[in-house]
LUMZA-187491 format. One line per 10 residues: for each residue x, y, z of C-alpha. Coordinates in nm, 2 decimals. Example, Ala and Ser with C-alpha at 12.3 -4.5 7.8 and 13.67 -1.06 7.14 Angstrom:
<rs>
1.23 -0.45 0.78; 1.37 -0.11 0.71
</rs>
This chain:
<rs>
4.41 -2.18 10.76; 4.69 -2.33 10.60; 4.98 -2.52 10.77; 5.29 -2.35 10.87; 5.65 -2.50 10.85; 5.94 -2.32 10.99; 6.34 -2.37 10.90; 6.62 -2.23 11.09; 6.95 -2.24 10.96; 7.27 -2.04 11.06
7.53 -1.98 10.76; 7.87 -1.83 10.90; 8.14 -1.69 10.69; 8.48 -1.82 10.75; 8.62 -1.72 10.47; 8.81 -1.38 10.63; 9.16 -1.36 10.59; 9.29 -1.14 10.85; 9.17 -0.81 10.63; 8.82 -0.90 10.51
8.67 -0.77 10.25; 8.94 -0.50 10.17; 8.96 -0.59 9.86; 8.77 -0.81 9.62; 9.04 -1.13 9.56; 9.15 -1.11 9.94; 8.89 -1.32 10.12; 8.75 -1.66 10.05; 8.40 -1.72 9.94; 8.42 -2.02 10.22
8.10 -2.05 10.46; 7.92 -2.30 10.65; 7.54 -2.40 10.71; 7.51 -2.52 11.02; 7.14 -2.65 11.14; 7.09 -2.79 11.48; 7.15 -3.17 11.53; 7.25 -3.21 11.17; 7.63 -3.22 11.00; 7.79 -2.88 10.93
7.82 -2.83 10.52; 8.07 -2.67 10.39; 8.01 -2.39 10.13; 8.17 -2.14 9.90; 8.09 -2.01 9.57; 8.09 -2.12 9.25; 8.41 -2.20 9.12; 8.35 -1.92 8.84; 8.31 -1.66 9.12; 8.64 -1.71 9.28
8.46 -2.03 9.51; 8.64 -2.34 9.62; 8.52 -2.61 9.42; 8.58 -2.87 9.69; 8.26 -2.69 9.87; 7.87 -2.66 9.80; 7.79 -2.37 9.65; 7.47 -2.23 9.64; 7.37 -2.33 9.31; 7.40 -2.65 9.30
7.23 -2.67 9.65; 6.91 -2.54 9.46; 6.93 -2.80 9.16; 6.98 -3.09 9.54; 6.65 -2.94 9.67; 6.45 -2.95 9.40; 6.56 -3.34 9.29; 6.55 -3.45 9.63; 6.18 -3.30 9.71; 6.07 -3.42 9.36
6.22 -3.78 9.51; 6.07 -3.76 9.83; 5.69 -3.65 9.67; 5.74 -3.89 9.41; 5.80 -4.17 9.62; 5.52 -4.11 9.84; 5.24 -4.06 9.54; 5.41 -4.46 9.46; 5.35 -4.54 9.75; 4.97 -4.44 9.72
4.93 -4.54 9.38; 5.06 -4.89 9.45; 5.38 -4.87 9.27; 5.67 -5.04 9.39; 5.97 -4.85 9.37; 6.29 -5.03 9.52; 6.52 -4.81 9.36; 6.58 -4.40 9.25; 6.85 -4.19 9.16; 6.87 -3.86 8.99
7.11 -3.68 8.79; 6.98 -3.34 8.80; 7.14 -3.06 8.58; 7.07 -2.65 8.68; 7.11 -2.37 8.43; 7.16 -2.04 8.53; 7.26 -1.70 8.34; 7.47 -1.49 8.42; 7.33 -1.15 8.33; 7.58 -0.81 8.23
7.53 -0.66 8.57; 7.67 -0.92 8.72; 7.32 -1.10 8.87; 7.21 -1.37 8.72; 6.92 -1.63 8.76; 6.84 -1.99 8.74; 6.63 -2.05 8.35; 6.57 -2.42 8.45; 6.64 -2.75 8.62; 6.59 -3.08 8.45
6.54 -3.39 8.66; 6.64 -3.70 8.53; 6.55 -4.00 8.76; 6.62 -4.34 8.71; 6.33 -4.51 8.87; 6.30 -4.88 8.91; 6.02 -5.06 9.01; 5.92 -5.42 9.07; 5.70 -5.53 8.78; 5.71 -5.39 8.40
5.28 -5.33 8.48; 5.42 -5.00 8.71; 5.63 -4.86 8.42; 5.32 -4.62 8.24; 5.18 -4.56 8.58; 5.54 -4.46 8.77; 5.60 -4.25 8.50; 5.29 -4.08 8.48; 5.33 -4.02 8.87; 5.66 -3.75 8.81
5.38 -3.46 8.62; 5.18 -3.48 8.99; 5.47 -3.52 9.20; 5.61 -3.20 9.02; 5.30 -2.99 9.08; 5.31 -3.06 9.47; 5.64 -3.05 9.53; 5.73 -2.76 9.79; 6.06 -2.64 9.63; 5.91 -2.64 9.28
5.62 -2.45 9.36; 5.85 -2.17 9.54; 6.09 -2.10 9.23; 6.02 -1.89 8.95; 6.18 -2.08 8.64; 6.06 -2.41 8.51; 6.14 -2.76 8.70; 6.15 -3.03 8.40; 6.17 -3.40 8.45; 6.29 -3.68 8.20
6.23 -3.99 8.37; 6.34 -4.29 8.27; 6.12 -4.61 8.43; 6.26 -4.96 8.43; 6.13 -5.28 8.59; 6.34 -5.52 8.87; 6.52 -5.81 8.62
</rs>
């Protein structure tokens, strides 16, 4: 029997104000995730929907889970492997279209970490290490458009 994994989050609105959702340009999108013993985020929409761009939206919390769990299985298959990874950063980009009925849906996330390690004899091996790390991550495996990664693999000067 597999293991289960639970998440509890609470999202308020706080965006009413004073007449709610009367109409459609008199409420903010604003909203915040609140889980328990962690920092409050703040959300909205996307700016394109009438969101406060000072805020997370949605969207680009989606294209945050899927670099940081690609990071955190990554770095763990390294760790295996016997790779040395002192340093990683991402700079993940998210498509989604918006579709004449006014849904829409995500048609892919590209990764693109910066991964360096501590001798140039890890480079083939790291990189290699992002096609496994993609298969097992959690978030990946849960979305229904395709999770690409461009790596780039350097080694400590």
């Amino acid at each position: 029997m597999a293991k289960e994994h639970h998440y509890k989050i609470d999202m308020i609105w706080t965006g009413n104000l004073g007449e709610g959702t009367k109409t459609y340009r008199g409420y903010e999108r604003s909203h915040e995730y609140r889980i328990a013993g962690k920092p409050v985020l703040a959300g909205s929409s996307d700016p394109a929907f009438r969101g406060d761009p000072s805020k997370h939206n949605p969207e680009d919390l989606m294209v945050c889970s899927l670099s940081s769990c690609h990071m955190l299985t990554y770095l763990h298959l390294c760790a295996e492997a016997g790779v040395v990874v002192i340093a990683y950063e991402d700079h993940a980009t998210g498509t989604m279209a918006e579709l004449p009925n006014n849904g829409g849906h995500f048609t892919e996330v590209v990764l693109h970490p910066v991964v360096t390690v501590t001798d140039v004899s890890m480079i083939e091996k790291a990189n290699s290490l992002h096609h496994q790390a993609n298969e097992l991550c959690f978030v990946a495996a849960s979305v229904n458009f395709p999770v690409k990664h461009e790596p780039i693999c350097k080694a400590a000067e």
